[in-house]
N, C-alpha and C positions, 0 to 999 in steps of 0.2 A: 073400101079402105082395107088394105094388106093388114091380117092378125099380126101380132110379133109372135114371134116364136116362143112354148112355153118354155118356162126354165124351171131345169131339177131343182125342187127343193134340198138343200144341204141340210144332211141330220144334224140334232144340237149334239149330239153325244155320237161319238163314235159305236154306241151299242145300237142306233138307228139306221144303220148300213145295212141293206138287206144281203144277206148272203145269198149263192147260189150256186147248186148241186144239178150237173145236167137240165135238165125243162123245168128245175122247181125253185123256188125263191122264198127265202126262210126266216126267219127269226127267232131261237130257241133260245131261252135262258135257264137255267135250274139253279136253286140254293140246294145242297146235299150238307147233310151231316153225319156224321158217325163216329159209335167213341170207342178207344181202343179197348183190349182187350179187360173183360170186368169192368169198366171203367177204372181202370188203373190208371195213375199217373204216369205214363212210361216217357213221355216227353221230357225226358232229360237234354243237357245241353248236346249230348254226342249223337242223342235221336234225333232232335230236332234239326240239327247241323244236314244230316243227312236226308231227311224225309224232305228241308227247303229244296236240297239239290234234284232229288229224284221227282217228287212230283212234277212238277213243271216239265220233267223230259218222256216220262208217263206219258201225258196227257195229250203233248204232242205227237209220238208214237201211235197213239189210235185216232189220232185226227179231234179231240176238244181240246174245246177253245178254253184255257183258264185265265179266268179274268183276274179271280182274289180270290187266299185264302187266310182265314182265319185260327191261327192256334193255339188251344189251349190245353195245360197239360194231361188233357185226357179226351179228349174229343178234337175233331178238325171241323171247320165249314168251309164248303166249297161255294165260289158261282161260277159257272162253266157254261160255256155254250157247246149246241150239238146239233147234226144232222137227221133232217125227218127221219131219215133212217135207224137212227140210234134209240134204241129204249133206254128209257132213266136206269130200269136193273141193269142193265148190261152194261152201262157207264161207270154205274154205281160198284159194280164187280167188277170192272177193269183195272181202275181204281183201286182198289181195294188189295184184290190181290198180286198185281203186280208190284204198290208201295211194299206188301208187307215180305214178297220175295227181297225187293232189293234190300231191306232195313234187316233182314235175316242174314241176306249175303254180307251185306258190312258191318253188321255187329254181331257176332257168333255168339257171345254172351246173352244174348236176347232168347234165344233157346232155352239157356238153362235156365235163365228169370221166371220164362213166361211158361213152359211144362213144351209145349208143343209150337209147330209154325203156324202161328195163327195169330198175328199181331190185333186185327180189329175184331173188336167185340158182332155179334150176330144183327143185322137190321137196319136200316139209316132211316133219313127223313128224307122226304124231298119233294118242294113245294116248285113251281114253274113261275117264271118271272115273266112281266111285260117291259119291253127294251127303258120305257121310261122309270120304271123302279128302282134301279142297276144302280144308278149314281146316288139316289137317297138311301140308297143300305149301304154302298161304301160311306157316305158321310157318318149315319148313325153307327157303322164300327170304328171310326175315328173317335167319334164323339165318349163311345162307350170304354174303346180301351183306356182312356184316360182315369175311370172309376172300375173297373173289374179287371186293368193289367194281364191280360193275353198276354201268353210267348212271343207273340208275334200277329202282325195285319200286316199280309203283301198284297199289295196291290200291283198288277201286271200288263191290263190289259192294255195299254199303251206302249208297249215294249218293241212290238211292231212296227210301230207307226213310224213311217220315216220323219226326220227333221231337217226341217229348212236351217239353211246358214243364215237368215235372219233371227230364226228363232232361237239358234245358237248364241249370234250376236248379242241379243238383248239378254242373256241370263249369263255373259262373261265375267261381270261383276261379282255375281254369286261364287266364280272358282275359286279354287284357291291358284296364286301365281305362277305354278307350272301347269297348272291345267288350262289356265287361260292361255300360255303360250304354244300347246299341243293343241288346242282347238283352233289357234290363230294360223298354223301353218295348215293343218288338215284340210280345214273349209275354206284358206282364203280370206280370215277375216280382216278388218281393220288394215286395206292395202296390203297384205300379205300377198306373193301368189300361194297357189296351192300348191304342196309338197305330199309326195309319199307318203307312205310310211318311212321308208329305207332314207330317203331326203332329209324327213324330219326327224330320226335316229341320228343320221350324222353331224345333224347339224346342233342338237341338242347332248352328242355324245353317248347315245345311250342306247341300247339293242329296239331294232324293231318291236321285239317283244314287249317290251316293256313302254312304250309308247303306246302301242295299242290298246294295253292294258290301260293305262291312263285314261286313252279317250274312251274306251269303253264306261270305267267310272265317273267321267265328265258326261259324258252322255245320258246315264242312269241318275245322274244329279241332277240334269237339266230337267229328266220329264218329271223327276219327282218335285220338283218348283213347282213345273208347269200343271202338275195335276193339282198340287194345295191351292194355288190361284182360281182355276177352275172352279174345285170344288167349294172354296170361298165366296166364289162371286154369285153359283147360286145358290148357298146357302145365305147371301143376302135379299137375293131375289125373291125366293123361298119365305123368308120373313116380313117381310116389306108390303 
């Protein structure tokens, strides 16, 4: 009797995806922490505005992965993924000193606050994750910003992930009525055909630009649905 063919197991969490560099096949997680400068509060609204923006474009720059960060006005947590190649100091110093170049280039006044360029304080933490940990420490920072109110939990590492025009479909309820009719011409949904960008501008009256920008934030709506479902179902799982 003929075997059947084996079949990939699909990971439950997209942090079960093995990555791969050349001949080697990986899995890195790290939690990083470190707090600014004295531990100072420097996380003000016009810091924080800025350090959202530049982290993220940092981290893509050297190649990690940033899944989520956590901020509070005087410390950040990182979890990031990274190549066998990478040591945790040299991520941890990439990091480190390229936020605090950017946060100096756009906010000049940070100079004379802080005495010198030197936004983070001296040191970090950083413990290594196994791919199934990932999702129960984002749940426990959800759960905890509710009682110790952090600046801020971004969660990211879904931002990649491409999305089905099903999966589009099912969360059109959640937009609001122009988002749901830029999503309706984009992907096709709901007998729609598909439109442009430029198609769905004219037709809606409205610059390309700004349609994009639409679906961009219809799209950033969708996964953050899609991740609270998620991360609900197995924190019922988890209990039960």
């Amino acid at each position: 009797m003929a075997k059947r063919p084996a079949t990939q197991r699909i990971p439950r969490s997209p942090f079960g995806r093995l990555r791969t560099t050349g001949s080697s096949a990986y899995r890195l997680y790290a939690l990083l922490a470190f707090y600014a400068r004295a531990k100072k509060p420097l996380f003000d609204p016009e810091v924080t505005a800025l350090f959202t923006q530049v982290l993220p474009e940092v981290c893509q720059s050297y190649g990690y992965e940033l899944i989520a960060y956590r901020l509070m006005p005087n410390q950040v947590h990182l979890i990031v993924g990274f190549k066998p190649t990478d040591a945790i100091t040299d991520v941890v110093s990439d990091i480190k000193r390229s936020t605090a170049h950017r946060l100096f280039e756009g906010i000049p006044r940070l100079e004379v606050e802080i005495g010198k360029r030197n936004f983070w304080a001296e040191g970090y933490f950083a413990e290594t994750l196994g791919h199934t940990q990932i999702e129960p420490l984002l749940r426990a920072w959800q759960n905890r910003a509710k009682q110790e109110e952090p600046l801020l939990v971004q969660i990211l590492y879904d931002l990649a992930q491409p999305l089905h025009p099903k999966q589009i479909e099912q969360m059109l309820d959640e937009l609001l009525p122009a988002e749901r009719v830029v999503m309706r011409l984009l992907y096709g949904l709901q007998g729609e055909q598909v439109h442009t960008l430029e198609q769905a501008a004219e037709k809606l009256s409205l610059k390309p630009e700004e349609v994009h920008q639409i679906a961009q934030e219809s799209l950033a709506k969708i996964r953050a649905l899609m991740r609270e479902q998620r991360l609900e179902r197995q924190s019922g799982r988890s209990s039960s």
